[in-house]
C-alpha positions, -999 to +999 in steps of 0.1 A: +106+207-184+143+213-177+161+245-181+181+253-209+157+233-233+159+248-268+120+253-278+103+259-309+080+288-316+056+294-346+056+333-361+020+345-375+041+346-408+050+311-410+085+311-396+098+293-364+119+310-341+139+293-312+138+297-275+158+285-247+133+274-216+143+287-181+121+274-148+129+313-134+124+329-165+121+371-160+078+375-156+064+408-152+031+421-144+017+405-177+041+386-192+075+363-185+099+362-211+123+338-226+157+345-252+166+328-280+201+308-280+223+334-293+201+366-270+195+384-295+159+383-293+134+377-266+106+353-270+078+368-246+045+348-236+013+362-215+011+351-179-027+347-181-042+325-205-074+346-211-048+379-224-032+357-243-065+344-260-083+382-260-089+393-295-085+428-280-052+426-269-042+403-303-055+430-325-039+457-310-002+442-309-008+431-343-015+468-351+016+477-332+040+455-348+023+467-381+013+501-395+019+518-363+059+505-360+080+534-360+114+511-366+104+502-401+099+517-429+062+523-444+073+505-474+078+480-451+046+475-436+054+505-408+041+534-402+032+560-422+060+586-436+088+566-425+119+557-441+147+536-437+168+561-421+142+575-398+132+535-390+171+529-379+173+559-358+145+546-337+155+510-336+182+518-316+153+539-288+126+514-286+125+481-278+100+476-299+081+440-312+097+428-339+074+398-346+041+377-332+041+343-317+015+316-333+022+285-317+029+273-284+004+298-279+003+332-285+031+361-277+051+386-290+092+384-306+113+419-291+149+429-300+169+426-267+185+452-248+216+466-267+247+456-239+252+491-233+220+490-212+234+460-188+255+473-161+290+452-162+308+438-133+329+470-126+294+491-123+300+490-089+323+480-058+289+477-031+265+467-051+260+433-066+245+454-102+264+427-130+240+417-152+211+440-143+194+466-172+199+501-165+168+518-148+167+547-144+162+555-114+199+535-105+211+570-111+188+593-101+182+576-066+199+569-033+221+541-053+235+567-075+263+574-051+272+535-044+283+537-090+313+539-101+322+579-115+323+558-153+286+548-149+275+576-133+276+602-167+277+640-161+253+669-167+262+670-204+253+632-212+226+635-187+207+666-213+212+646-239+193+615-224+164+638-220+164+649-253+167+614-270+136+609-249+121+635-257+124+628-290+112+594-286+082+602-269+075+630-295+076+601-328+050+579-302+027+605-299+031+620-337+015+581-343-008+586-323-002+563-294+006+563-257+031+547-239+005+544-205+035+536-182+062+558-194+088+555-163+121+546-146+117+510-153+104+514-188+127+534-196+167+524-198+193+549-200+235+548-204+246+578-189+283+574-199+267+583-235+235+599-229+217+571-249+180+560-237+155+533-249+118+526-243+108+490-236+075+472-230+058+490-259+031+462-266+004+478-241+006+511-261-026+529-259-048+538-293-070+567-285-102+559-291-095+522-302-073+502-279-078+515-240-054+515-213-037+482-196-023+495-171-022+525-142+010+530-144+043+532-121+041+547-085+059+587-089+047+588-127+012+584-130-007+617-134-021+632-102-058+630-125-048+592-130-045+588-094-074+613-081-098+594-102-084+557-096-114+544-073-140+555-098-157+530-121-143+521-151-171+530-168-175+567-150-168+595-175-150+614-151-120+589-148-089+598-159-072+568-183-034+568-189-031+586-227-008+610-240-018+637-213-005+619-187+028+606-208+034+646-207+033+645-166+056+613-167+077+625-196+089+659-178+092+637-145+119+621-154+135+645-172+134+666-140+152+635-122+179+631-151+188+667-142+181+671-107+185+635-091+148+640-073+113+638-077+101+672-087+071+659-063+083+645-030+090+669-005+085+676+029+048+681+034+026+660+052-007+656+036-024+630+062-003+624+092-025+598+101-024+574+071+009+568+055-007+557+023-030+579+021-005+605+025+011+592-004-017+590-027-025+625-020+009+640-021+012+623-059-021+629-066-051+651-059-030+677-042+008+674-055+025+700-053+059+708-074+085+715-048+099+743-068+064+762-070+072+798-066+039+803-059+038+776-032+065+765-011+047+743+014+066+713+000+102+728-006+129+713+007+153+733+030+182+717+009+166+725-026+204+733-034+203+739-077+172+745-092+149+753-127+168+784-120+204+778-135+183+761-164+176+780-195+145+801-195+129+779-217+134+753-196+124+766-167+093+777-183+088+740-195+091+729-160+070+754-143+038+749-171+043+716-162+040+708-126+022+741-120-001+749-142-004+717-159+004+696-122-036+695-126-043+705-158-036+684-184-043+710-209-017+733-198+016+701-204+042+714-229+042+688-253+070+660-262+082+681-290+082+711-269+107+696-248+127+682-275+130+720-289+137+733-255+162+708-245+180+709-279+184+752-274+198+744-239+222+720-251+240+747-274+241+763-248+261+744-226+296+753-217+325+736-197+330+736-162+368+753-158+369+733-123+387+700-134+366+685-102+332+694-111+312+661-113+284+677-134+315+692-165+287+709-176+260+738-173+239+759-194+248+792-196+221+813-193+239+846-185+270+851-201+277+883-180+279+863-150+291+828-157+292+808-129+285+771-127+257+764-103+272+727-092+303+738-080+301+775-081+334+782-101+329+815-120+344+814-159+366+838-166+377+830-200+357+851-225+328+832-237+323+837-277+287+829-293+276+825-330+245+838-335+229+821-365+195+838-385+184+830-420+174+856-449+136+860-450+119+843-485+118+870-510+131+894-485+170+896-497+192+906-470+163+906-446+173+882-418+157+867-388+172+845-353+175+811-362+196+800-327+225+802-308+254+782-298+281+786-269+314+778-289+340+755-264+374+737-279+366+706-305+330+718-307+310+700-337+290+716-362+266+702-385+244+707-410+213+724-393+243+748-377+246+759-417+213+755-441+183+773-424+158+743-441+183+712-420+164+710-384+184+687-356+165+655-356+161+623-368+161+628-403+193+653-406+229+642-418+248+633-385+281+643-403+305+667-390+299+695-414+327+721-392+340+724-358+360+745-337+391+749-326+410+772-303+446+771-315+476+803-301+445+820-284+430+824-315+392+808-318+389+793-353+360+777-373+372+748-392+356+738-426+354+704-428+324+695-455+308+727-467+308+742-498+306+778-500+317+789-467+325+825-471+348+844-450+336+877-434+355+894-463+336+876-488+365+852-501+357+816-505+368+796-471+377+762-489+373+727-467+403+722-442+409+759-443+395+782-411+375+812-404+389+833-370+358+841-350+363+874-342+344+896-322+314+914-348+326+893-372+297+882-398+300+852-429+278+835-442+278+795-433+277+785-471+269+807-494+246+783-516+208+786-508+194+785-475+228+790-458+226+809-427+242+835-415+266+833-391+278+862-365+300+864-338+295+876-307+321+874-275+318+885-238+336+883-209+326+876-179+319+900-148 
């Protein structure tokens, strides 16, 4: 058949979808894939017949375009609890099957890649990238430095790639599913916007119903995965991708979002003899995290930044994970663990006052010393916080921490910044509810949607009018119910 002949195909539900045949179509380990005339969609068939024609693997995509979908709405035959809103949030981070091929045989219907996730032909001046989805590990490799700056992000877009991950990963598990090959090349980031999505979601696992398709990819699979690998199938001892071992890959790639290395490959030889083998063991059986502070046979001598200038949540995160939980599955901080970690650090994060700093970012994790570990420039502007807590139920005036931000010029707020019962994720209003604004060396909060913000005098701060952040100051965010309390506190800098 020649290329470029427009093809028929046959949905479950009766309706026909079109297909435009390529002799080179894109085939992966299970399956090749074809795009309908316009590309909006791509039409993807098994490689082998006998997957194809397994009631196994049938049942379970059927299942996973069906009550399991997170990007429809229960009402719509998705999964359970979700809405409209929550189903468009996570349209746009998974790739996930829209629809199930009948006839020529059978397959599965997937949105395409938004563009964002396809490098253009100013990516890069060495490399031939035009065309090409966004891997990650384009920017967390060796090729990171061959990008063009645009492409390349900074620390700032980088967090919040992690934490749309997280996130992600979190609503999978919530369903009760694993990904079972959650890495670099299943997952696509745009780091000029911090955006991510999952892809190749139809081998999900269902504990306890649907098992495993797949290892996994080389740097990601769990060292348990790859300890156990030459065991039978059958042997109760063997370690099956699940949602353990998404929560080694998950902080993996976090680690190289932030980093730009494997928290796992270092220095140390583990079989000098046997290249291989010295991989499998490194990755595996005896990994070791080459920030262990209890271990430091496999540290770099050019660690350079480390968990250290994280926040100490993070770093916690990090250490739970690839020490204690390196071999303990038990011990991994969960997706939504992550999610709340990452989300703390990023109100945290400050500016950079070096206009050369590649990263523009860093968390500040002590205000008394503020210096940004990238570049080492030390802020000397004062750095002003709002500490936010929310009155105890039946306990009037009773208050306890709800968070903290690090206020910088043209800083958003939103809505879980002013009603203690508004939590930052998929379900809250992304309205700007306030923001700030530093204006004749005065730092000012600007209301911009809220009713009720009072002043720290009490008076009624109406919308497009300002509250000065001083020093000790303390208003509440709204003063209808659940608004938090806001108050202010400002250092400066050793």
């Amino acid at each position: 058949m020649q290329s470029g002949t427009v093809l028929s195909a046959v949905l479950e539900n009766g309706d026909t979808i079109e297909y435009v045949y390529s002799a080179n179509a894109p085939r992966g380990g299970m399956k090749h894939t074809f795009f309908t005339p316009d590309k909006q969609f791509a039409v993807q068939f098994f490689n082998d017949p006998r997957n194809a024609a397994d009631p196994r693997i049938q049942d379970r995509i059927r299942t996973i375009v069906g009550i399991y979908n997170p990007t429809i709405p229960e009402s719509e035959g998705g999964a359970v609890g979700n809405t409209e809103k929550t189903a468009g949030y996570f349209r746009q981070r998974f790739c996930w099957p829209v629809a199930i091929v009948r006839q020529p045989q059978f397959g599965i219907v997937c949105p395409t890649y938004p563009k964002n996730f396809f490098f253009g032909s100013d990516a890069s001046a060495v490399l031939n990238l035009t065309g090409k989805d966004k891997k990650s590990n384009w920017f967390t490799g060796k090729n990171r430095k061959y990008l063009a700056p645009a492409e390349r992000g900074n620390f700032r877009t980088m967090l919040g790639t992690a934490i749309g991950l997280s996130r992600t990963v979190r609503r999978m598990h919530q369903a009760g599913l694993a990904h079972s090959d959650l890495s670099c090349n299943n997952v696509l980031i745009d780091p000029r916007t911090g955006a991510s999505v999952v892809i190749d979601i139809d081998s999900l696992v269902v504990p306890n119903k649907y098992a495993p398709e797949v290892v996994g990819t080389r740097g990601y699979i769990a060292p348990e995965v790859l300890a156990t690998l030459g065991m039978d199938a059958g042997d109760p001892r063997r370690a099956l991708p699940c949602v353990q071992t998404d929560l080694h890959a998950l902080p993996v790639l976090i680690y190289e979002y932030l980093f730009f290395r494997h928290p796992l490959i270092g220095p140390k030889i583990y079989d000098p003899r046997d290249a291989e083998h010295d991989d499998f063991l490194g990755l595996g059986e005896l990994a070791t995290f080459i920030e262990n502070p209890n271990d430091t046979s496999n540290r770099p001598p050019d660690l350079g930044v480390t968990i250290h200038s994280l926040s100490k949540g993070l770093e916690e995160l990090f250490l739970r994970a690839f020490v204690g939980g390196l071999h303990d599955p038990s011990e991994r901080p969960t997706a939504m663990e992550w999610e709340r970690e990452l989300l703390r650090a990023w109100d945290m994060l400050v500016p950079c006052e070096n206009p050369l700093c590649e990263k523009k970012w860093f968390i500040l994790r002590d205000d008394s010393t503020a210096v940004c570990p990238f570049c080492g420039t030390r802020i000397r502007s004062p750095i002003t916080k709002l500490i936010f807590k929310s009155e105890l139920r039946g306990r009037k005036g009773v208050y306890r921490d709800k968070g903290e931000i690090a206020i910088h010029d043209q800083m958003p707020l939103y809505d879980w910044h002013v009603y203690s019962n508004v939590h930052n994720d998929e379900k809250a209003n992304t309205d700007i509810s306030a923001y700030i604004a530093y204006h004749n060396g005065m730092r000012l909060l600007v209301n911009k949607n809220i009713d009720g913000m009072l002043s720290p005098s009490g008076r009624l701060v109406p919308k497009g009018s300002a509250v000065e952040l001083k020093n000790g100051a303390a208003f509440k965010m709204t003063g209808g119910e659940n608004g938090l309390l806001c108050e202010v506190l400002e250092t400066r800098p050793n």
